[in-house]
C-alpha positions in Angstrom: 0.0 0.0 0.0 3.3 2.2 0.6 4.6 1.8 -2.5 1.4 2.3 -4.4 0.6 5.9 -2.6 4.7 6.9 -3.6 4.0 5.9 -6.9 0.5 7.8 -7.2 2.5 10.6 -5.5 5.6 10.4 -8.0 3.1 10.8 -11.3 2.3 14.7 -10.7 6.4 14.9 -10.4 7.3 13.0 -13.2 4.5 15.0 -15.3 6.3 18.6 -14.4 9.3 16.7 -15.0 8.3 15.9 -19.0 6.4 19.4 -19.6 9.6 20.8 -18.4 11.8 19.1 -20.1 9.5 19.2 -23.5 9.5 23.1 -22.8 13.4 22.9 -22.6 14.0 21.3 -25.8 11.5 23.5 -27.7 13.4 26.3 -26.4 16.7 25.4 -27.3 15.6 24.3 -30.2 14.7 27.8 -30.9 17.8 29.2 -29.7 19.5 27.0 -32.3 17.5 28.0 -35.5 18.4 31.7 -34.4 21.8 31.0 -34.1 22.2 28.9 -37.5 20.5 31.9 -39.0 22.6 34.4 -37.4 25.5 32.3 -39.0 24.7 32.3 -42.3 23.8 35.8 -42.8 27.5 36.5 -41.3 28.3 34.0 -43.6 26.5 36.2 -46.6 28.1 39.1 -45.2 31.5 37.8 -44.7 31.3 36.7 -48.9 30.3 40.0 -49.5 33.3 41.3 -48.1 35.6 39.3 -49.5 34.3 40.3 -52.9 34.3 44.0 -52.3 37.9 43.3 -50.8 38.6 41.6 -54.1 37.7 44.5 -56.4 39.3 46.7 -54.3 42.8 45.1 -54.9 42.0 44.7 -58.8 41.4 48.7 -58.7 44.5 49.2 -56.9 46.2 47.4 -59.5 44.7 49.6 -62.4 45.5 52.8 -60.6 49.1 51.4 -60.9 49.2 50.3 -64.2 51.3 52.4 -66.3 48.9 53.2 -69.2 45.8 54.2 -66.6 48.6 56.8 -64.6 49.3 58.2 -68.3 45.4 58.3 -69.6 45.0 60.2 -66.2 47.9 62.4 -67.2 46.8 63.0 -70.2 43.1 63.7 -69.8 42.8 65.1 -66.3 46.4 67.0 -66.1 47.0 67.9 -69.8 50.4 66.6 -69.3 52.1 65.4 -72.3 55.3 63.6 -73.2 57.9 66.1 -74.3 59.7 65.0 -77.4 63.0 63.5 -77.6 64.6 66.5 -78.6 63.2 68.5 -75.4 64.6 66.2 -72.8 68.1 67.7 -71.2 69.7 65.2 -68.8 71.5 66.7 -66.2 74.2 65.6 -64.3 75.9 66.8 -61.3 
């Protein structure tokens, strides 16, 4: 009779016990799906950045290619190459 009335008294228990635990798993279940998320839109953003980083090296490049620095020249500062004839070399 002892052991019936600690059983009968151990079912509320163990029901708190499963509704806890089922609450427990829905919630980190949740916390998991917003943290996957979270990772792949760093992910996105991280690609993103590497591309952007990627076009800026290819631009530095052309800014230091020798026939973009002379179109610049030419359009922007109206320099122009001097002819052979013009250059003097001097020497101390």
């Amino acid at each position: 009779m002892m052991s019936r009335r600690l059983a009968l008294a151990a079912v509320p228990v163990l029901w708190v016990a499963v509704l806890a635990s089922a609450a427990g798993v829905v919630y980190v279940r949740h916390e998991a799906r917003s943290l996957f998320i979270e990772l792949e839109s760093l992910a996105a953003e991280r690609d993103r950045l590497n591309i952007e980083w990627g076009q800026l090296q290819l631009e530095q490049s052309a800014w230091s290619n020798h026939g973009f620095v002379e179109r610049v020249a030419n359009d922007k500062l109206r320099l122009v190459l001097p002819q052979p004839a013009e250059v003097r070399i001097v020497t101390p």
